[in-house]
N, CA, C and O of each residue as an XYZ file, in Angstrom:
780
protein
N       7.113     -0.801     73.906
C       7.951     -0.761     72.757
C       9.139      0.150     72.913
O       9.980      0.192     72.015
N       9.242      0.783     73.854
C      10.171      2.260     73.876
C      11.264      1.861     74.751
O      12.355      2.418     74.873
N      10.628      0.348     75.612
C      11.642      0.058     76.671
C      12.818     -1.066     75.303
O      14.030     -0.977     75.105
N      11.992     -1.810     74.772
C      13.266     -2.271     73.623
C      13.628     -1.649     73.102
O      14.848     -1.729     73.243
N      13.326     -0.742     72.295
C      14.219     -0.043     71.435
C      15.308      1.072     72.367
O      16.171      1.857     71.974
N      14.947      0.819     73.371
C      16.306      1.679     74.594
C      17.307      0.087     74.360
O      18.432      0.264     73.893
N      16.952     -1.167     74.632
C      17.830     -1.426     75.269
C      18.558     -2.280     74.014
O      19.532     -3.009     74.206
N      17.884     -2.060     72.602
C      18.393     -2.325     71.658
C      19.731     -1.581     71.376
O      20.837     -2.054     71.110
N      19.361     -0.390     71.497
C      20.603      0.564     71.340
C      21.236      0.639     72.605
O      21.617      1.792     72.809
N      21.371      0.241     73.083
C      22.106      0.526     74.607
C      22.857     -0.518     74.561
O      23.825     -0.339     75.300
N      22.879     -1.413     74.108
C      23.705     -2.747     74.195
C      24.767     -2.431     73.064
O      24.694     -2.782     71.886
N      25.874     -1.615     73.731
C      26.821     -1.369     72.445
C      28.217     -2.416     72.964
O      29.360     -2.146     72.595
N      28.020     -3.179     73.531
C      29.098     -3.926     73.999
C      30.407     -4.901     73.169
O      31.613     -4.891     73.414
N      29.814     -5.529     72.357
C      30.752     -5.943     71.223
C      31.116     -7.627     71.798
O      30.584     -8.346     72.644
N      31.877     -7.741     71.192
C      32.185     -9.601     71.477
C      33.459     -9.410     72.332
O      34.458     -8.907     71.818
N      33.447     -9.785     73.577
C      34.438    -10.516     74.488
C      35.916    -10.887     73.850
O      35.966    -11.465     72.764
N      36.775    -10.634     74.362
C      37.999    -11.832     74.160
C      38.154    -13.063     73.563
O      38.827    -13.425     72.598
N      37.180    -13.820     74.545
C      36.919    -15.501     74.653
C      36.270    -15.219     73.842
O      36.597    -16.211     73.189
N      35.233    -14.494     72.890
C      34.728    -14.593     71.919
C      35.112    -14.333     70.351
O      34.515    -14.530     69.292
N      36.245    -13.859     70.660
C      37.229    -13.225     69.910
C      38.132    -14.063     69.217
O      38.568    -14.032     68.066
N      38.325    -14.859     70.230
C      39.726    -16.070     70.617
C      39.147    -16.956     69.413
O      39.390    -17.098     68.215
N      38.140    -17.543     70.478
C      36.622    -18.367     69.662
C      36.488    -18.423     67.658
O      36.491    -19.358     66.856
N      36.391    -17.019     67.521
C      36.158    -16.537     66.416
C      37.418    -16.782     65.569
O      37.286    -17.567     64.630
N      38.124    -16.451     65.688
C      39.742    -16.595     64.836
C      40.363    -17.506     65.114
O      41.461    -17.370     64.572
N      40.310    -18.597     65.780
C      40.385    -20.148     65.770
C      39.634    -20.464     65.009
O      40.268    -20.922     64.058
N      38.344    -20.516     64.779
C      37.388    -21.297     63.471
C      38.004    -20.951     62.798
O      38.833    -21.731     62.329
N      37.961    -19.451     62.310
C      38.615    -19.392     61.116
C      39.855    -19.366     60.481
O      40.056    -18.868     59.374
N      41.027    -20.130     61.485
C      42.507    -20.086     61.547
C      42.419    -21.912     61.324
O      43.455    -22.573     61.253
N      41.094    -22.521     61.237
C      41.455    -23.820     61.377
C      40.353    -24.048     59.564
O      40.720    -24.667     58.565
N      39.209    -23.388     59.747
C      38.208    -23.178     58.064
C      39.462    -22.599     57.183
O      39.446    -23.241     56.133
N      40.445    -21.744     57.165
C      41.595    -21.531     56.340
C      43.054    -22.324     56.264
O      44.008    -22.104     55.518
N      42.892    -23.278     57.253
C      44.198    -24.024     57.184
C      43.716    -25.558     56.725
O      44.542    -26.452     56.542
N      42.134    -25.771     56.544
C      41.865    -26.805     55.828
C      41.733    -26.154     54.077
O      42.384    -26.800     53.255
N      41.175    -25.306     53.703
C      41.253    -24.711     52.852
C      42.440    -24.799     52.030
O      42.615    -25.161     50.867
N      43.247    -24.350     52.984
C      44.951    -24.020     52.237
C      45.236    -25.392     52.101
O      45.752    -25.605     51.004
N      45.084    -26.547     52.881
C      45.506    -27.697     52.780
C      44.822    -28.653     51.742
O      45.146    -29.802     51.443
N      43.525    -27.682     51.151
C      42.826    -29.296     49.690
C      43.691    -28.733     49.346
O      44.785    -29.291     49.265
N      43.430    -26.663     48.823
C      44.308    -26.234     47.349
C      45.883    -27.189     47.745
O      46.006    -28.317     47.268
N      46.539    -26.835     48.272
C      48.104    -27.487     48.180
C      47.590    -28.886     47.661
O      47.745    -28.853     46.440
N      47.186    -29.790     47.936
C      46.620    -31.242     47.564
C      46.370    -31.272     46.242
O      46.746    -32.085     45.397
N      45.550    -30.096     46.118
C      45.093    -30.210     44.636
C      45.687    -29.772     43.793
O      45.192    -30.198     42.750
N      46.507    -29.133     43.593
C      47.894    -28.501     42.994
C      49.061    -29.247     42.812
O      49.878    -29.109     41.902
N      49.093    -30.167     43.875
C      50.147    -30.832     43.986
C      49.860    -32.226     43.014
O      50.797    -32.846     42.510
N      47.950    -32.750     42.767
C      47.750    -33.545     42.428
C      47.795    -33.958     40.658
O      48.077    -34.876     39.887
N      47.168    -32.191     40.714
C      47.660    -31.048     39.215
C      48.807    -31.696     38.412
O      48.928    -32.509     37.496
N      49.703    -30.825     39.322
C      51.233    -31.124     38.470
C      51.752    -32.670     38.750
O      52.405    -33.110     37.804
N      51.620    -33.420     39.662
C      52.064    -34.922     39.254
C      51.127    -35.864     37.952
O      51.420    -36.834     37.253
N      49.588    -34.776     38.115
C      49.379    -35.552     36.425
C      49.728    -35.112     35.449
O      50.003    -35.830     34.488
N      49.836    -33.464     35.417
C      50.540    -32.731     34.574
C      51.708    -33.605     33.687
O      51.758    -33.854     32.483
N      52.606    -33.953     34.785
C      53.927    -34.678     34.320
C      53.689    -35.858     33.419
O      54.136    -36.025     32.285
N      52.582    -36.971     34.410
C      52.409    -37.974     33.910
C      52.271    -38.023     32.448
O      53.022    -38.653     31.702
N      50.775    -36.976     31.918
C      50.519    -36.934     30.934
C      51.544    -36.375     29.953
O      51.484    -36.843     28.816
N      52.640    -35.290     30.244
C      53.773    -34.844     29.777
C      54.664    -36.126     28.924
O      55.059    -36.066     27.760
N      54.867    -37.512     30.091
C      55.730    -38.201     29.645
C      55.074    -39.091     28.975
O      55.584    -39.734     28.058
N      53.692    -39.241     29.421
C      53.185    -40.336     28.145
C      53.115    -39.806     26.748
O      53.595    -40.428     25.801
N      52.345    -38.331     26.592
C      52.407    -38.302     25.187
C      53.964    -37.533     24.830
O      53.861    -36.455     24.244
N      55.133    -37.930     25.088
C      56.380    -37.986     24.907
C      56.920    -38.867     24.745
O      57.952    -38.820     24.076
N      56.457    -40.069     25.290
C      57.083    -41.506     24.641
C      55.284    -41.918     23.649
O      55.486    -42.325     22.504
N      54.301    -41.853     23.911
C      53.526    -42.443     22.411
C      54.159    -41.700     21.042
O      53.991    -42.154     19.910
N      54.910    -40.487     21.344
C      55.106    -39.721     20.035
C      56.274    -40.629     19.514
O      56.339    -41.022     18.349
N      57.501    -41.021     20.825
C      58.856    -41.664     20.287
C      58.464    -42.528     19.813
O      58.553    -42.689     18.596
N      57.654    -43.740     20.953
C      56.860    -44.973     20.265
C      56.464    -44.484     19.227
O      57.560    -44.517     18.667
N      55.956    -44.146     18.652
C      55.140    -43.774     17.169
C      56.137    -43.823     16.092
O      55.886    -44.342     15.004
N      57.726    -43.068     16.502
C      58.799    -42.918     15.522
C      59.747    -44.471     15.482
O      60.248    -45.014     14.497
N      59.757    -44.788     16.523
C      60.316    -45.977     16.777
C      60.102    -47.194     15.619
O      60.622    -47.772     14.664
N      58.719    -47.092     16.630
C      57.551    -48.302     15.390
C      57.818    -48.522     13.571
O      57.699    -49.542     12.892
N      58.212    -47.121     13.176
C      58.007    -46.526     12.013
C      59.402    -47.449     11.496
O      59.452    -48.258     10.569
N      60.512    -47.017     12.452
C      61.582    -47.035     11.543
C      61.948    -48.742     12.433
O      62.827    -49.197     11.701
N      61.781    -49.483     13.221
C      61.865    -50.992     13.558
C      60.995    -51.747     12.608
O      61.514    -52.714     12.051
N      59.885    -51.488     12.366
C      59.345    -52.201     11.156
C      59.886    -52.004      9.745
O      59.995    -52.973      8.993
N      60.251    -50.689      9.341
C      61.025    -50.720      8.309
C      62.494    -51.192      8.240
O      63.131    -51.388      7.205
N      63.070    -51.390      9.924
C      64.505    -52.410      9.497
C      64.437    -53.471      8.776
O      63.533    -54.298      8.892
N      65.790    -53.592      7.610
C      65.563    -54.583      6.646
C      64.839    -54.548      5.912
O      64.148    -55.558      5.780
N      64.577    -53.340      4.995
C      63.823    -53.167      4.123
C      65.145    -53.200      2.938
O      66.110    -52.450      3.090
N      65.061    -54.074      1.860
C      65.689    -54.584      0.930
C      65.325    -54.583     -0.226
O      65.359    -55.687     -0.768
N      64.853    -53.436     -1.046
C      64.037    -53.660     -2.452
C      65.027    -54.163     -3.411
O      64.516    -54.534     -4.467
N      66.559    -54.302     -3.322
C      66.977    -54.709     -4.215
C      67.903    -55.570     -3.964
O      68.989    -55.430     -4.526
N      67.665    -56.763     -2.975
C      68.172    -57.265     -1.854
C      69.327    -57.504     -1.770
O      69.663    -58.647     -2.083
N      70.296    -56.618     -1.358
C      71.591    -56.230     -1.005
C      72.344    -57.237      0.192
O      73.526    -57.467      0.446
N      70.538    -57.899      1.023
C      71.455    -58.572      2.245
C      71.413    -57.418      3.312
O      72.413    -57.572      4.013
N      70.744    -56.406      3.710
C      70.857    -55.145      4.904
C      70.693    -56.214      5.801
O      70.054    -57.250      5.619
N      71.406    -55.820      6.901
C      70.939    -56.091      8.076
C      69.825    -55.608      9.317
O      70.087    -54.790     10.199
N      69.036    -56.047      9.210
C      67.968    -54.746      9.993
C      68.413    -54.083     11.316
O      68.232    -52.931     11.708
N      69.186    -55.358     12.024
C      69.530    -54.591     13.646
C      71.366    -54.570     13.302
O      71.815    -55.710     13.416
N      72.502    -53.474     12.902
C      73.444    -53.911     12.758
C      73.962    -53.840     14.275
O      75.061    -54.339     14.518
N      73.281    -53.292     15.225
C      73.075    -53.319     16.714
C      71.838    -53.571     17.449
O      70.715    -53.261     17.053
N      72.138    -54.184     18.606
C      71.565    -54.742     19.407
C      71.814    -55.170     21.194
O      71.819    -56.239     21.804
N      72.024    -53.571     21.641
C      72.158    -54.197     22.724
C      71.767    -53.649     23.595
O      71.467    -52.549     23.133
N      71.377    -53.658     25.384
C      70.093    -53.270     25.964
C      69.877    -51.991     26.005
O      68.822    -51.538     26.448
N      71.033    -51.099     25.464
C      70.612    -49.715     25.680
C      71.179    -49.023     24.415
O      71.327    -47.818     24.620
N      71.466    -49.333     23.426
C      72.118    -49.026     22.063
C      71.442    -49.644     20.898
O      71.992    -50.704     20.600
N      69.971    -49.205     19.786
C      69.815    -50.010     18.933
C      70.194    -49.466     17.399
O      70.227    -48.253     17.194
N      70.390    -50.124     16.665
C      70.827    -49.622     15.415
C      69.805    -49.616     14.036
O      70.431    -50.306     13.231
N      69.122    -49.377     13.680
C      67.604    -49.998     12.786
C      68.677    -49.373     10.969
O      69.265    -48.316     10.736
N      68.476    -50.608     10.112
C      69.127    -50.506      9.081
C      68.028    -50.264      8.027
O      67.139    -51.110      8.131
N      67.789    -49.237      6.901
C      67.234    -50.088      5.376
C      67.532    -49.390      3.985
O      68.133    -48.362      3.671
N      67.070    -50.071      3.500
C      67.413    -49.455      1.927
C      65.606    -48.798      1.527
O      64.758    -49.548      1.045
N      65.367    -47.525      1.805
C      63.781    -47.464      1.740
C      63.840    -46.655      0.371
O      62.801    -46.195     -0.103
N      64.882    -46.513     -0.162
C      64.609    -45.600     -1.379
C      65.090    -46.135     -2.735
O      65.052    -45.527     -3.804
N      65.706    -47.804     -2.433
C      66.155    -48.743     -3.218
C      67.398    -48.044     -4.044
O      67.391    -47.943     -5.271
N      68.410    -47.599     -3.243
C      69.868    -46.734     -4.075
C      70.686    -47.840     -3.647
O      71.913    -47.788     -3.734
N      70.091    -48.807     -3.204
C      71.348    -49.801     -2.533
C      72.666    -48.787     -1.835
O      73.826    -48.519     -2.147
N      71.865    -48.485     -0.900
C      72.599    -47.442      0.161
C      71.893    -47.335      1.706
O      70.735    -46.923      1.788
N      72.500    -47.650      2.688
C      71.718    -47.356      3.775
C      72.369    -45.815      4.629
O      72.407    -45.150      5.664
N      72.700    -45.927      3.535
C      73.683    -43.857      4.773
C      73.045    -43.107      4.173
O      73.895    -42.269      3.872
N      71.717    -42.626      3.573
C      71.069    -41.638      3.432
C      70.457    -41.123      4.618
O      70.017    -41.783      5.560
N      70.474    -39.578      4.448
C      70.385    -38.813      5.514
C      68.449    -38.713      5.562
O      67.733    -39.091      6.489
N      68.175    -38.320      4.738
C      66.790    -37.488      4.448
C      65.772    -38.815      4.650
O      64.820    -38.639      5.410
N      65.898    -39.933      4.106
C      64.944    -41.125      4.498
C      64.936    -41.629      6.202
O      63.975    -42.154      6.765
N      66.056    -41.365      6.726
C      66.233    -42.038      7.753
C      66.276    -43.567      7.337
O      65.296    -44.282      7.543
N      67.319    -44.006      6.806
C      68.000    -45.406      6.518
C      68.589    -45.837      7.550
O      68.403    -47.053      7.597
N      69.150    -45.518      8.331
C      70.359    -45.587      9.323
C      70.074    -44.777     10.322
O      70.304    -43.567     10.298
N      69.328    -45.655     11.674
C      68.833    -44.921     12.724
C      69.925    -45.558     13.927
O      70.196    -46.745     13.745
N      70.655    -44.826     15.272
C      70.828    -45.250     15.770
C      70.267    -44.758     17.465
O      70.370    -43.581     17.810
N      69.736    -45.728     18.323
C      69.243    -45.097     19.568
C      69.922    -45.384     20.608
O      70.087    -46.589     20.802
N      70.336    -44.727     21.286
C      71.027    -44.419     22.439
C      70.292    -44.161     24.253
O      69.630    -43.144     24.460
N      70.521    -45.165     25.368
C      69.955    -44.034     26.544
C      71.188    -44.131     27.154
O      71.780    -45.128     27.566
N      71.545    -42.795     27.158
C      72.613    -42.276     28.255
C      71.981    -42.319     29.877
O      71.077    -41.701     30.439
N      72.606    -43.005     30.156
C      71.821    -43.583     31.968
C      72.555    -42.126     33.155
O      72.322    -41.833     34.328
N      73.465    -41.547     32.113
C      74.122    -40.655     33.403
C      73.226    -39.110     33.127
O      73.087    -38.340     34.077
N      72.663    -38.773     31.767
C      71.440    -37.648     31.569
C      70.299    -38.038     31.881
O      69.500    -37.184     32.264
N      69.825    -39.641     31.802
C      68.357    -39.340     31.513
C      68.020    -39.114     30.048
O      66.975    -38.554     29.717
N      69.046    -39.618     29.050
C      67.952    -39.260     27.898
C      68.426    -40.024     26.904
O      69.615    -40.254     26.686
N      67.590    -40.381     26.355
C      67.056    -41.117     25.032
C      67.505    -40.430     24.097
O      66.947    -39.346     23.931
N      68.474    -40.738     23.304
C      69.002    -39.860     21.910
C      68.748    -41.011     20.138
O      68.733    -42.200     19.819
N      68.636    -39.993     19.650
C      68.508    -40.536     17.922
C      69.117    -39.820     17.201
O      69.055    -38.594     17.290
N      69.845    -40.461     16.321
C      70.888    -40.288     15.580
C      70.615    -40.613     14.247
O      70.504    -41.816     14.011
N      70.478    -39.811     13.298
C      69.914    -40.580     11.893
C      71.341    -40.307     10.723
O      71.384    -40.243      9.495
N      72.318    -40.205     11.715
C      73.939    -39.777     10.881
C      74.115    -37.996     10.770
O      75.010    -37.468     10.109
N      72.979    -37.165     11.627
C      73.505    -36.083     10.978
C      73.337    -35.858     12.684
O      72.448    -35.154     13.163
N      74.220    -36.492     13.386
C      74.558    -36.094     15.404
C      73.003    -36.491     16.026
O      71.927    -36.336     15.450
N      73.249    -37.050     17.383
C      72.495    -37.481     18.450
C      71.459    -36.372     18.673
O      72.072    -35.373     19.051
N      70.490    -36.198     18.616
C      69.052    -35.622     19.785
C      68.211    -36.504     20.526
O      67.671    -37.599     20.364
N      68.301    -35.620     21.399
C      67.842    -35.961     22.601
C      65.906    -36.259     21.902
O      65.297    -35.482     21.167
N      65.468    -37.390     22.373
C      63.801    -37.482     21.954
C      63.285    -37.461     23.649
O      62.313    -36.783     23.982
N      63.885    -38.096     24.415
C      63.191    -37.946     25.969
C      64.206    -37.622     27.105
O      65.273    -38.207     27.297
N      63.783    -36.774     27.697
C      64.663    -36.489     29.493
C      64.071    -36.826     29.926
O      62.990    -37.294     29.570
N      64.783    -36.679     31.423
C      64.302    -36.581     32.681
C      64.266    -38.549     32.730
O      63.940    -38.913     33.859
N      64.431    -39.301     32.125
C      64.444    -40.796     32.617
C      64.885    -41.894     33.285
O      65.871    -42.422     32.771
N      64.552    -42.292     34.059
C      65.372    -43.166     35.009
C      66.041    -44.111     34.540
O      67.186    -44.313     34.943
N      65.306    -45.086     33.340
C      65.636    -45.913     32.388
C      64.991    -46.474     31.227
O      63.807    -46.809     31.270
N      65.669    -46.590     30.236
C      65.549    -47.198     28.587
C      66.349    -48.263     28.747
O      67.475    -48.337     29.239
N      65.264    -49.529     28.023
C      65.885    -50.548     27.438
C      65.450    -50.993     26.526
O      64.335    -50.585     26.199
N      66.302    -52.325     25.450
C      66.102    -52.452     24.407
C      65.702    -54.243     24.587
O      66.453    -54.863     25.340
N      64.677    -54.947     23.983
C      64.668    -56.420     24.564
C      64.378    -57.187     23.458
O      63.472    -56.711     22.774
N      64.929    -58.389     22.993
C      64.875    -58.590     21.518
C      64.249    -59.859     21.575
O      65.002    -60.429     22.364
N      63.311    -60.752     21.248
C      62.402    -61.687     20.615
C      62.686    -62.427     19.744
O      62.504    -61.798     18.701
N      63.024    -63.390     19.529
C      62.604    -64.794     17.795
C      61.531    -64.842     18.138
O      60.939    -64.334     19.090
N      61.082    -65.813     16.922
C      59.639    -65.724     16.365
C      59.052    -66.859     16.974
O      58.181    -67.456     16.341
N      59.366    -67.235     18.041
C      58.391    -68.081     19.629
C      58.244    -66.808     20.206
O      57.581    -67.192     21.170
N      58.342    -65.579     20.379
C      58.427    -64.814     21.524
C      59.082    -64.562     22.697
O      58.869    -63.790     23.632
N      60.482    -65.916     22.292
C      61.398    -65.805     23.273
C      62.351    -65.271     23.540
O      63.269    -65.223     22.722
N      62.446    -64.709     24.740
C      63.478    -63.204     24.819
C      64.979    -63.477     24.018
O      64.968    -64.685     23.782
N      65.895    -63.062     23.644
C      67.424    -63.530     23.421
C      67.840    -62.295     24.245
O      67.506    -61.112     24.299
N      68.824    -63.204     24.933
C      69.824    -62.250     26.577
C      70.657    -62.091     26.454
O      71.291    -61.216     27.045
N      71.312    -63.240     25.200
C      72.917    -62.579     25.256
C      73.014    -61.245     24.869
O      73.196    -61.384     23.660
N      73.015    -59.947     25.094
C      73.041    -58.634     24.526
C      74.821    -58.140     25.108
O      75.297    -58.227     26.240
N      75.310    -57.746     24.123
C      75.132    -57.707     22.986
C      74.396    -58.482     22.356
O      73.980    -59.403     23.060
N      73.962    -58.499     21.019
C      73.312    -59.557     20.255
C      74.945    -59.808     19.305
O      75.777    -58.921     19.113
N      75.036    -61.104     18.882
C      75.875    -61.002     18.220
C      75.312    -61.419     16.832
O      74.083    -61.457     16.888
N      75.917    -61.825     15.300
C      75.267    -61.702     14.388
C      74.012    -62.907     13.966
O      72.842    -62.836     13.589
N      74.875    -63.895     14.231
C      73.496    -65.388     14.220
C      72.727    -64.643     15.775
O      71.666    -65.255     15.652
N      72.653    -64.353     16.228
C      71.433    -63.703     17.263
C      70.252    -62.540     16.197
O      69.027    -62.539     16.076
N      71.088    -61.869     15.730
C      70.320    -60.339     15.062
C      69.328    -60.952     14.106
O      68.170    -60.751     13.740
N      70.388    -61.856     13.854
C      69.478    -62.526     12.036
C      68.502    -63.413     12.989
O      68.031    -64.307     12.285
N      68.063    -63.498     14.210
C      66.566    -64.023     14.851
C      65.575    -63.320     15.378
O      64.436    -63.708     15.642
N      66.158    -62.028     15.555
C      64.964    -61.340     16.152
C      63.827    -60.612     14.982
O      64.028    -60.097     13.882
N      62.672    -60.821     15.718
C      61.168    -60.857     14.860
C      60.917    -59.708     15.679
O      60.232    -58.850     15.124
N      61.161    -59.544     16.453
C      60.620    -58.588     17.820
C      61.442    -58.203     18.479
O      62.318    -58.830     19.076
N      61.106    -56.454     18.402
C      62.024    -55.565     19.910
C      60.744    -54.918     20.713
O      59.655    -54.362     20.574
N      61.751    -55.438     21.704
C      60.647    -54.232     23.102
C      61.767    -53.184     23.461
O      62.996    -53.213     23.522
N      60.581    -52.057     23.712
C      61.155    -51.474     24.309
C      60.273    -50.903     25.567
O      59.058    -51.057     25.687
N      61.200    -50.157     26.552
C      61.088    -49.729     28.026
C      61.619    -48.469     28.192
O      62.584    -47.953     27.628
N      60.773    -47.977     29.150
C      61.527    -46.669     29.583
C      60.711    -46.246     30.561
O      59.577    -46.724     30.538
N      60.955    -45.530     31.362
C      60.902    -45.118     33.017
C      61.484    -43.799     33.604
O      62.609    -43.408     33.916
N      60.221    -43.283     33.617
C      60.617    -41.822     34.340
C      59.705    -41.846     36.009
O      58.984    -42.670     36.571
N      60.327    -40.186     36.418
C      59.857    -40.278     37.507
C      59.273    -39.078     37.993
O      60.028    -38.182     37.616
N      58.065    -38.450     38.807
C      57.701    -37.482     38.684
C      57.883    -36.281     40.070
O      57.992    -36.579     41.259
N      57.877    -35.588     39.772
C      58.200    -34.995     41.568
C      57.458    -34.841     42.675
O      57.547    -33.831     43.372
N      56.612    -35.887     42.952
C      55.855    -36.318     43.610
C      56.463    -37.903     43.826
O      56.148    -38.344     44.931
N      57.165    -38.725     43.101
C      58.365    -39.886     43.355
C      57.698    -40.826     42.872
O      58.029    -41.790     43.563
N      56.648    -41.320     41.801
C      55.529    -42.243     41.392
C      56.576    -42.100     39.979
O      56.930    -41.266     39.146
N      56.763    -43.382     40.321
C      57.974    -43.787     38.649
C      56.506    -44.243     37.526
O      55.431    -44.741     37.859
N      56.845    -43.968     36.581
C      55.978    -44.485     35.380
C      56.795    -45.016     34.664
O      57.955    -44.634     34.510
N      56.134    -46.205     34.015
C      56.766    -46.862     33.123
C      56.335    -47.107     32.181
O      55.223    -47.506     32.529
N      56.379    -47.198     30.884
C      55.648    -47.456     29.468
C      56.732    -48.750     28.570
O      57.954    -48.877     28.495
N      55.687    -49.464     28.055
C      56.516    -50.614     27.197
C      56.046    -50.473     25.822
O      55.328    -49.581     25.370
N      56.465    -51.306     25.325
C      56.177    -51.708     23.792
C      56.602    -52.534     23.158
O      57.793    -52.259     23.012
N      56.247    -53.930     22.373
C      57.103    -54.155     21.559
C      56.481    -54.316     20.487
O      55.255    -54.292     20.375
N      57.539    -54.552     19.325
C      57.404    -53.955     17.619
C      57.978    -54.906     16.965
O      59.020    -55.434     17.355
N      57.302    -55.263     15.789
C      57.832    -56.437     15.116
C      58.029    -56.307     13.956
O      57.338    -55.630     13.195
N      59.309    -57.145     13.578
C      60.285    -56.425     12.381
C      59.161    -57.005     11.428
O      58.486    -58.003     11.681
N      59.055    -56.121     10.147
C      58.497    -56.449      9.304
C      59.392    -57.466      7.867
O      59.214    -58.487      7.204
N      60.085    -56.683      7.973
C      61.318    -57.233      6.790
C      62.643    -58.095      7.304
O      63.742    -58.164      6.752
N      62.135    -58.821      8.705
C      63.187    -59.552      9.749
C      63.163    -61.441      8.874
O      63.841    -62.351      9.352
């Protein structure tokens, strides 16, 4: 027993070079897979991050949209409004009388909506007569797509006025892109209620 425990302690030698080398390669290659999920997974992070950013950013517009395209042409005291006094692929105009003053330029109802995508910002603006805001950035593209009551598209856009007085239905489109380069796109279309 006295001869191991000599040569237990006597062996103070330590790890080699080549063992050395050995050693900090595993773990220069166990830390560069490491570093390489996190970056992956971070990276996978923020491209859904975004995604989810721009969807519930257009379900919210969609949501406002919906509101005030179904209420175009709302007429309680039928004046004759026009619901779309515009119509064209990137400019829509949504008309009504919702408070029956036989007036569509009230500010506070939102009577008089107009939507805008500026293709040189990226953004989607609304205008309810009191100046343009911005509702979405960062977009590649908005469009506006108009329907009669077959479901068939009308192209001449502009729309001109025997066109407006047919549409039952607008779609709309829009398209962003995330920094990871995966374009998303979301649609919709909405059908005039008072068309």
């Amino acid at each position: 027993m006295t001869r191991l425990r000599n040569c237990k302690w006597n062996d103070r030698r330590g790890m080699s070079l080549v063992e050395l080398m050995v050693a900090l390669l595993i773990f220069g290659i166990v830390m560069g897979v490491v570093f390489s999920v996190m970056v992956n997974s971070r990276n996978s992070y923020e491209a859904t991050r975004q995604k989810a950013q721009l969807q519930q950013s257009v379900r919210a517009v969609f949501s406002l949209m919906t509101r005030e395209i179904r209420s175009a042409g709302c007429d309680p005291i039928q004046l004759g409004i026009e619901p779309l006094p515009v119509a064209d692929a990137t400019v829509m105009q949504c008309s009504s009388d919702l408070n029956g003053d036989a007036d569509t330029a009230d500010l506070s109802p939102d009577e008089s909506v107009v939507y805008t995508f500026n293709a040189g910002t990226g953004e989607l603006f609304r205008d309810n007569g009191s100046g343009p805001v911005a509702i979405l950035r960062g977009l590649q593209a908005a469009a506006f797509s108009y329907f009669d009551d077959t479901g068939n598209e009308l192209l001449n856009v502009p729309l001109g006025a025997l066109d407006r007085a047919l549409v039952r239905e607008v779609g709309v489109t829009v398209s962003g892109q995330t920094n990871d380069g995966d374009t998303v796109t979301y649609a919709t279309r909405i059908s005039l209620r008072n068309g």
